[in-house]
N, C-alpha and C positions, 0 to 999 in steps of 0.2 A: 504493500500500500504506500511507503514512505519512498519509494522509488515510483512510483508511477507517478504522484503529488511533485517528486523532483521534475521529470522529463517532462508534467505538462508547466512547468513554471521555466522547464529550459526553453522549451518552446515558442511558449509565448513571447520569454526577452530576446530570443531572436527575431519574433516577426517584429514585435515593437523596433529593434535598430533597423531590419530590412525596411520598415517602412519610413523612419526618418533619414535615411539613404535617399528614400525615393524622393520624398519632399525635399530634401535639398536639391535631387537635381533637378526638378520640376521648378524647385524657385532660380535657380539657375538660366532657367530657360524663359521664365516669365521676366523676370528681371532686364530691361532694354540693355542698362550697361553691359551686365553678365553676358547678355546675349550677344551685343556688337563684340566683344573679346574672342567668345568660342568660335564668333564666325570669322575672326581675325587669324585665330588660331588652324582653324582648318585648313583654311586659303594658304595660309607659310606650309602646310601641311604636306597638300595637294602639290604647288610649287615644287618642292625639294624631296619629297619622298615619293606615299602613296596617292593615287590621286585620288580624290574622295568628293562625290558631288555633293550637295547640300538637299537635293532633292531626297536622296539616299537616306540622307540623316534626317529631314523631316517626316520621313515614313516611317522609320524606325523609332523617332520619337512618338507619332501617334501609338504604335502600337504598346510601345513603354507605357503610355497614358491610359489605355484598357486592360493592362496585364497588372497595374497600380487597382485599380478598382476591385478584381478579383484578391490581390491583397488582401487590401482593405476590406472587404466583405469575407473571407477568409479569417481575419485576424479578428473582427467583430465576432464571429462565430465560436470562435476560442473563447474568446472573453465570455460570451452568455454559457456556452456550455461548463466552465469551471464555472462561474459565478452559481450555475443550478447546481453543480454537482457541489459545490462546499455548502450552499442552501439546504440540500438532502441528508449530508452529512452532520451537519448542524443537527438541523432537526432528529436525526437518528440518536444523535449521541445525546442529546435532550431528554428523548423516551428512553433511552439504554441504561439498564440495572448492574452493569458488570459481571463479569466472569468469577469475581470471586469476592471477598471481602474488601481488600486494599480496593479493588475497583471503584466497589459498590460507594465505598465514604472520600474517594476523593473525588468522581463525579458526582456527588452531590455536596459537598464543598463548591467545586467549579460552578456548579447550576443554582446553586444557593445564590438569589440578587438582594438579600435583606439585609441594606444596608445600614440597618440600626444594630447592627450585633458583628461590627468586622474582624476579624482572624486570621491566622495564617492556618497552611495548615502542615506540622512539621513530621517528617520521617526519620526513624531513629532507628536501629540497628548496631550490631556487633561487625567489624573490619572485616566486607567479603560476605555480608549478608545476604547481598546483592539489592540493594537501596536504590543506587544510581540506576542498575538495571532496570528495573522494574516501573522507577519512574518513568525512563524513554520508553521503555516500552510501551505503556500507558499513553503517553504523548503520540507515538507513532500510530497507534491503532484507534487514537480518537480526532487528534488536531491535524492528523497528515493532509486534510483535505479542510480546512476553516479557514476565517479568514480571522481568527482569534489568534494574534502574536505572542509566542513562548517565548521567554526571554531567559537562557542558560547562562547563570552568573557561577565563575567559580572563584571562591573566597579565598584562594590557595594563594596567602603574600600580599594581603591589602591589610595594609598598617591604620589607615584614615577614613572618614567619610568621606575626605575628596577626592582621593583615592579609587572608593567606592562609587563614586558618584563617575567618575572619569570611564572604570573597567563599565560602569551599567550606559553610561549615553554611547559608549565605542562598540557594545553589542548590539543596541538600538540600532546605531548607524549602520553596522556591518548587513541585519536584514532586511535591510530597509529595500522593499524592491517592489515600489508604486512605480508607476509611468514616469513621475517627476522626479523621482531620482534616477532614473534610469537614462533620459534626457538630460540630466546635469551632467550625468557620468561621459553619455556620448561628446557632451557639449568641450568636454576636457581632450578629445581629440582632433580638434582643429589647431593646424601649423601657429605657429606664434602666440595668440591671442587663447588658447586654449587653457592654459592654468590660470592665468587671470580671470578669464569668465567663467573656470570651474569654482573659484573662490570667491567672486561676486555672487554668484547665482547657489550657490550652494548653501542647504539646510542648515541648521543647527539647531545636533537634535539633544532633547534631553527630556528625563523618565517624566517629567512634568506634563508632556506634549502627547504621549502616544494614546491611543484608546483609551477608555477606561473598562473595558473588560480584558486588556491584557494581564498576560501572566507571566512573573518572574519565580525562577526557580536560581533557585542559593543552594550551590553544591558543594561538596568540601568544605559545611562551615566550620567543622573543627580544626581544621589549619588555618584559622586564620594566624594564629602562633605556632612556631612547629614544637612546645610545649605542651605535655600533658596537664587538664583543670587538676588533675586528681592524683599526681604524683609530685613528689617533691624537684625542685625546679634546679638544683645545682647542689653537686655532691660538698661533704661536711667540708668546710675550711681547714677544719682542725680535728687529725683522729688520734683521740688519745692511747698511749702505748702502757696498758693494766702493770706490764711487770717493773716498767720503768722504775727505780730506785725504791723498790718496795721493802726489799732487806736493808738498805739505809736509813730507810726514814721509820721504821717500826719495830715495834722490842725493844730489848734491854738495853741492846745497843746503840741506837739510834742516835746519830749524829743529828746536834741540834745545825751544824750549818745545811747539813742536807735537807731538814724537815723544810727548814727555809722556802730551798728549791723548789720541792714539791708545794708549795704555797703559792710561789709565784706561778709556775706553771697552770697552777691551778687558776689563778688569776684570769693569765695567759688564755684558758681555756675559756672561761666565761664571757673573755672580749671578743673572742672568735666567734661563739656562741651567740652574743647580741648584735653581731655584725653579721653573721649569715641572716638572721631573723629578720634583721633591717632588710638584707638584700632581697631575702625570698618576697617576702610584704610587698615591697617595691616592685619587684619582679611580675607578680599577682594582681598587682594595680595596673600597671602598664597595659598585661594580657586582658584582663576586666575590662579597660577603657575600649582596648580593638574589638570585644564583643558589642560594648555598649553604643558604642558607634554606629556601628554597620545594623544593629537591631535598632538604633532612633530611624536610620536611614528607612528601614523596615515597616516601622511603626507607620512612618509618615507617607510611605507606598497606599499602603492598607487604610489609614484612616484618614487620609488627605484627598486621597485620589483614588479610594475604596478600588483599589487594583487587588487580584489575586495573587496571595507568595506560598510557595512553598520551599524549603524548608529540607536541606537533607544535610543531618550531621551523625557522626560514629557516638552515640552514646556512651559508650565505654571509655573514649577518650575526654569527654567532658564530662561527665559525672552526674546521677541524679541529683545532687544539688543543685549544680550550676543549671541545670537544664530548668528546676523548676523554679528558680530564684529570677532567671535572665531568661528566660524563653515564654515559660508556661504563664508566669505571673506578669509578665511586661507588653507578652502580644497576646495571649487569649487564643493559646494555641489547641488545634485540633490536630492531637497524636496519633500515629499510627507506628506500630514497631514489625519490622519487617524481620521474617522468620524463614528462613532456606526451606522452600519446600518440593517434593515432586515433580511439580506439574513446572514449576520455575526450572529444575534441572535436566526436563526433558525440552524444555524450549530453548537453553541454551545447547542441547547438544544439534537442535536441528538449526538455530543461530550457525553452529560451527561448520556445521557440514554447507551450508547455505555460503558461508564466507570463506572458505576453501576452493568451494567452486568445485566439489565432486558428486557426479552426476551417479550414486547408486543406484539407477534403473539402470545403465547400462549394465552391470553384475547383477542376476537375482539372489543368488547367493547371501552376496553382502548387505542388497536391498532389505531381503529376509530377515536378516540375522539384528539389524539394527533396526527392524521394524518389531519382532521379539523383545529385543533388547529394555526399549523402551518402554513396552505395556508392561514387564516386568518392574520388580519392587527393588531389582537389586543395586539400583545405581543410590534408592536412600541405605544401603547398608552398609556401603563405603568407611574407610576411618574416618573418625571425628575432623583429621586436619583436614579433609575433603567439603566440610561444610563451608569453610570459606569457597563462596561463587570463582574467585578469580583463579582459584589454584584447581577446583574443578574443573574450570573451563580449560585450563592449561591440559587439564589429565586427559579430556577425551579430542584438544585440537591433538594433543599426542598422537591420540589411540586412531582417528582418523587419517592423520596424515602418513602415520607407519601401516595401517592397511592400504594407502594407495598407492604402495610402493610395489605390492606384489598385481599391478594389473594385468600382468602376464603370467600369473599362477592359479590354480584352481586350489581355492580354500576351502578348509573344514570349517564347521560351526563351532567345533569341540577347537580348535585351531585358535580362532578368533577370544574368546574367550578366554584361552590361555596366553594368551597374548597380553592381552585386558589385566589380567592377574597379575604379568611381569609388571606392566605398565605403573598399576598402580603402586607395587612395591619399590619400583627402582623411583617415582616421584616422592614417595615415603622418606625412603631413604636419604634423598637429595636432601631435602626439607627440615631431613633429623642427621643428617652430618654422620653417618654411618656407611657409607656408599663401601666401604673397604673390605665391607662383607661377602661382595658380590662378587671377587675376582675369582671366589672359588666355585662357582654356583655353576654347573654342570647344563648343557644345554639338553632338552628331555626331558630333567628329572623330576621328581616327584616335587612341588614347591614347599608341599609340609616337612618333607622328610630335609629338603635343605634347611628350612628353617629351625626345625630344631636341632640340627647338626649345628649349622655354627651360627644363629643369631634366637637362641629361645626366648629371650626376654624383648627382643626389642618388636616381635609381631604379634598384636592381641586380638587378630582378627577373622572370621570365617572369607574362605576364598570367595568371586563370583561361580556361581552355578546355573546352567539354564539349562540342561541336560541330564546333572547327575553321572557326565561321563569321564571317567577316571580322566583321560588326556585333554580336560579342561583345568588339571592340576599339574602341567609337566611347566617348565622351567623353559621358557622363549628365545634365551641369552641377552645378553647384557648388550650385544650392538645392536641389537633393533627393543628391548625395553627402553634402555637411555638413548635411541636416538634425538628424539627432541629436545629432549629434557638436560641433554650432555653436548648437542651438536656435532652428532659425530655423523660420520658420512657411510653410507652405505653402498656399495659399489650392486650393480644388478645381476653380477655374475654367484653373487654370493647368497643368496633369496633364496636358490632354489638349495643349495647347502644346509642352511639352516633349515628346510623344512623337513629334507632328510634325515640330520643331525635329530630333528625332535620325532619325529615319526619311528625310528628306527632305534633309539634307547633301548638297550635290552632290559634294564631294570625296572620298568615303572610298575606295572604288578605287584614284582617281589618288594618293591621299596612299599607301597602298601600294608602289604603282609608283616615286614618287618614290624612299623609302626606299632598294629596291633602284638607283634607276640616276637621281641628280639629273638627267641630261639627257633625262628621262621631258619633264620642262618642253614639252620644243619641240611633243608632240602633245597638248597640252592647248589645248582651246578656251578655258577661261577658268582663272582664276588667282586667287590673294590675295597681299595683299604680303608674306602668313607664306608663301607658299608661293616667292617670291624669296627672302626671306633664309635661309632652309632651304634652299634649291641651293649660293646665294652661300657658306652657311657648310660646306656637303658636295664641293662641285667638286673637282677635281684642280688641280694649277697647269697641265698642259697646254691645261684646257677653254675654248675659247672663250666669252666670257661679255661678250655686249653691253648692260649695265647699265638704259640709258635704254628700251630694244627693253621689254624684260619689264616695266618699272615703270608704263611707258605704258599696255602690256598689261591689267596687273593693275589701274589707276587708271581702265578704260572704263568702270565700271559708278556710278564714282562723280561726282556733279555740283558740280566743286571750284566752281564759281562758290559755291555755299554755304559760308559758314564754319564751319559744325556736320558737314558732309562733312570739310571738309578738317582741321576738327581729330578726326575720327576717325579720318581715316588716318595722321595723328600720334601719335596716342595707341597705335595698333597697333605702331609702329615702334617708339617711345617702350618698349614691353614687351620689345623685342628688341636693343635698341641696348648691351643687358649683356652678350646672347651672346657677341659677338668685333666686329673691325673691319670695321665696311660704312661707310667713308668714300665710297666711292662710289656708293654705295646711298644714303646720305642727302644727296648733292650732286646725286644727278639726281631725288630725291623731294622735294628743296626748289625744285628748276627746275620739275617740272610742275606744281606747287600755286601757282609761283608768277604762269606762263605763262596759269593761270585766274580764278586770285584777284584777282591786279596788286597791287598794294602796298599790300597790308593785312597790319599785324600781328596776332594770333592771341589769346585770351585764354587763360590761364594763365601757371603758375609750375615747369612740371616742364622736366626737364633738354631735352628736345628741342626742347620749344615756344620754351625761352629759345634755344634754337641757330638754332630758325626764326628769331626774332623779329631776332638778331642776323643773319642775311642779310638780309632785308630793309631793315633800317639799311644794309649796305653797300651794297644795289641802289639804296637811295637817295640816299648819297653819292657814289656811281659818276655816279648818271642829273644 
């Protein structure tokens, strides 16, 4: 809707210049002087160039002069058809109850004309609510087609009300797009004389002037300082140190010059103390005055020129105090608290796919699968940092953009989903400074069973499911979870690798089965050394657990006579040797490597290889 409202208002300021084009060359022609010139002009024309009758050009001008009329009757026709259609939309939005709650009490705010009780009406919300959203969106599915002017202020670094008053008439100006400004604007590009007669003839405009059923909307008003209301404003001047002369100056012994000390210091401490207090005070006035400002400014929209404001600030950054001290008690505010919900989270994910510009009808597949997706509950189950709007919208521009990399691959539904699970983990992880966890994370694998291998405390959460099918829980890899999210580049030869890579994991079953019953182990034909330490760290203390048996096991596939072998099964261990204690996991993984190897030490510098390197020093002090 907010694109069709653009294209017919591009439209129209095109025909408005093509037809003051025309009128100037029609007065060009009606004009005697003008006229004796061009025809002065031609003749030198004819002369030395092309030769050019006049007869030529009077025929040409009449028809110029009938192709002006369809114009004109053209460009009339525009104007009455939007004029009906913002008429109809009016009216609609008049009669219209809203989609939901927030709808419902700011269209009737807006239609509210009783101007014996005026207000604003303010939006409050937690960082990431999605506040801002919801107002434009609001704006776009009601005002896209009005002739009712929005007026988008953002508070982000206005110190003053003149300030304020300067950022609000330089928005005015900017959509100001009547006929007469649009003619003052032309009037700026004629040779010479053109910025002079753009700044004689030119508006000035200010909030004073516009409609009085406009609407101003104040975003960002908690920046107006980049200061929290409701945290302290600048750390202690003076931190006192508890142990400082405490055996001097107490007990038996207690030197009285030292007591002294601690007196003045103490002093010392108390004038810091009333000089922060001075400062913060000051500090708090200052930030006080830039609310109090820009809400007179506010005040006198609304009750001067009973204009509609609303209102959107982070609650949590300014504090139910301040909000009902300066906001609720000074304007006669109608509140509304915005709450991340569903039907907001499905709108932005089809926001993103819309603003990508990917055509899912071309794949029904993917069409499917994101049409599932969404009548599904699972995108409100996400982790709590996912409620913030801005960082969910990041998760699924992710998750869209890294599916339309495979448009030359035929996906699973179980595929996609597992995908979705990397996705949200590796933006997790970003967000919680933990990413280190993931160099070891196996492409395939089970994602429960890596997680509690090597991060069990830091995931408190059920996977996505739309199937219930085990390989909506394997492990994506790390270059295409963190593609967006890391910037890393994915070459297209590599696509179809990775789908192999996950498709064809021998473990994913058996890592299942472990899960439920570590001594799963003993019917497994083959094994990894993640899948030892994983028993080793889940067993009971009753279970039998023959150490050397399994490691041997899990070491068949590898040729430790190579050094590059055996420092990769170091390097595995090396990833897990954080978890807890496998002293005897690494005294019988240092015995077969070395039983192959014989006494060579290992290159590198990381903690395991130096523990290798240090047995093999004692095998050779020993031998």
């Amino acid at each position: 809707m907010k694109k069709t409202s653009i294209i017919i208002k591009d439209i129209l300021k095109k025909l408005i210049y093509l037809n003051l084009c025309c009128v100037i060359v029609i007065l060009s022609v009606r004009i005697v002087t003008l006229r004796k010139i061009l025809k002065s002009i031609l003749v030198v024309i004819s002369e030395y160039a092309v030769t050019i009758r006049i007869d030529t050009i009077k025929n040409l001008y009449s028809r110029f002069e009938k192709i002006y009329v369809y114009i004109i009757l053209f460009t009339i026709c525009i104007l009455a058809l939007k004029t009906l259609i913002y008429y109809l939309f009016d009216l609609k939005r008049r009669f219209s109850k809203g989609k939901d709650r927030f709808e419902q009490c700011l269209l009737r705010y807006l239609n509210d004309s009783n101007d014996f009780t005026p207000r604003c009406f303010l939006v409050t919300g937690k960082w990431g609510s999605g506040k801002t959203y919801r107002v434009n969106e609001f704006f776009d599915s009601y005002f896209s087609f009005s002739n009712i002017k929005v007026y988008r202020i953002s508070c982000f670094g206005l110190d003053s009300r003149a300030e304020a008053i300067s950022e609000l008439n330089s928005v005015i100006e900017h959509q100001d797009d009547s006929i007469a400004s649009i003619v003052v604007k032309f009037v700026q590009l004629i040779p010479i004389i053109g910025d002079l007669l753009y700044e004689l003839l030119r508006k000035k405009y200010c909030y004073d002037s516009v409609d009085r059923n406009s609407v101003f909307v104040f975003e960002d008003f908690e920046r107006l300082t980049s200061r929290s209301i409701t945290e302290d404003y600048s750390p202690s001047l003076y931190r006192k140190e508890p142990f400082l002369l405490r055996s001097a100056s107490t007990g038996r012994n207690a030197n009285s010059e030292f007591q002294e000390i601690v007196k003045e210091f103490k002093s010392i401490e108390r004038s810091f103390y009333y000089l922060q207090e001075h400062i913060d005070k000051r500090i708090l006035k200052e930030d006080n005055d830039k609310y109090i400002a820009i809400v007179g400014l506010i005040n006198e929209l609304i009750e001067c020129y009973h204009m509609k404001v609303i209102i959107v600030c982070n609650s949590d950054v300014l504090g139910e105090r301040f909000i009902h001290e300066i906001l609720r008690s000074k304007l006669s505010c109608s509140e509304f608290r915005i709450q991340p919900s569903g039907d907001v989270k499905r709108s932005i994910v089809n926001d993103t796919i819309a603003h990508i510009g990917y055509d899912l009808t071309s794949n029904p597949t993917i069409s499917n699968y994101f049409n599932r997706l969404l009548e599904s509950d699972v995108i409100s189950k996400l982790p709590s940092d996912f409620e913030d709007l801005r960082k969910f919208s990041g998760l699924f521009e992710a998750f869209v953009l890294t599916i339309k990399l495979f448009q030359k691959e035929k996906l699973e539904e179980s595929f996609m989903t597992s995908l979705l699970n990397s996705i949200v983990i590796m933006h997790y992880a970003f967000y919680n400074r933990i990413m280190s966890r993931f160099d070891s994370f196996v492409t395939g694998a089970n994602i429960n069973f890596l997680i509690k291998l090597f991060a069990p405390s830091e995931f408190q959460w059920e996977l996505i499911h739309l199937d219930n099918n085990a390989k909506e829980e394997k492990w994506i890899g790390s270059c295409l979870a963190g593609y967006w999210i890391l910037n890393l580049s994915t070459p297209d030869s590599e696509l179809a690798d990775v789908i192999s890579d996950w498709e064809n994991y021998p473990f994913d079953d058996a890592e299942k089965k472990l899960m439920l019953d570590p001594n799963y182990i003993n019917s497994m034909d083959t094994y990894s050394i993640y899948h030892v330490i994983y028993c080793k760290a889940h067993k009971t203390e009753d279970d039998e657990w023959d150490c050397r048996k399994y490691i041997i096991k899990a070491l068949e596939s590898y040729d430790l006579t190579d050094v590059n072998n055996a420092k990769k099964v170091l390097e595995m261990y090396n990833n897990c040797h954080k978890m807890g204690n496998f002293f005897d996991i690494e005294k019988n993984l240092f015995e077969c490597i070395f039983e192959q190897l014989g006494v060579q030490k290992l290159p590198g510098d990381d903690f395991v290889t130096e523990r290798y390197n240090e047995f093999i020093s004692k095998k050779m002090n020993t031998d």
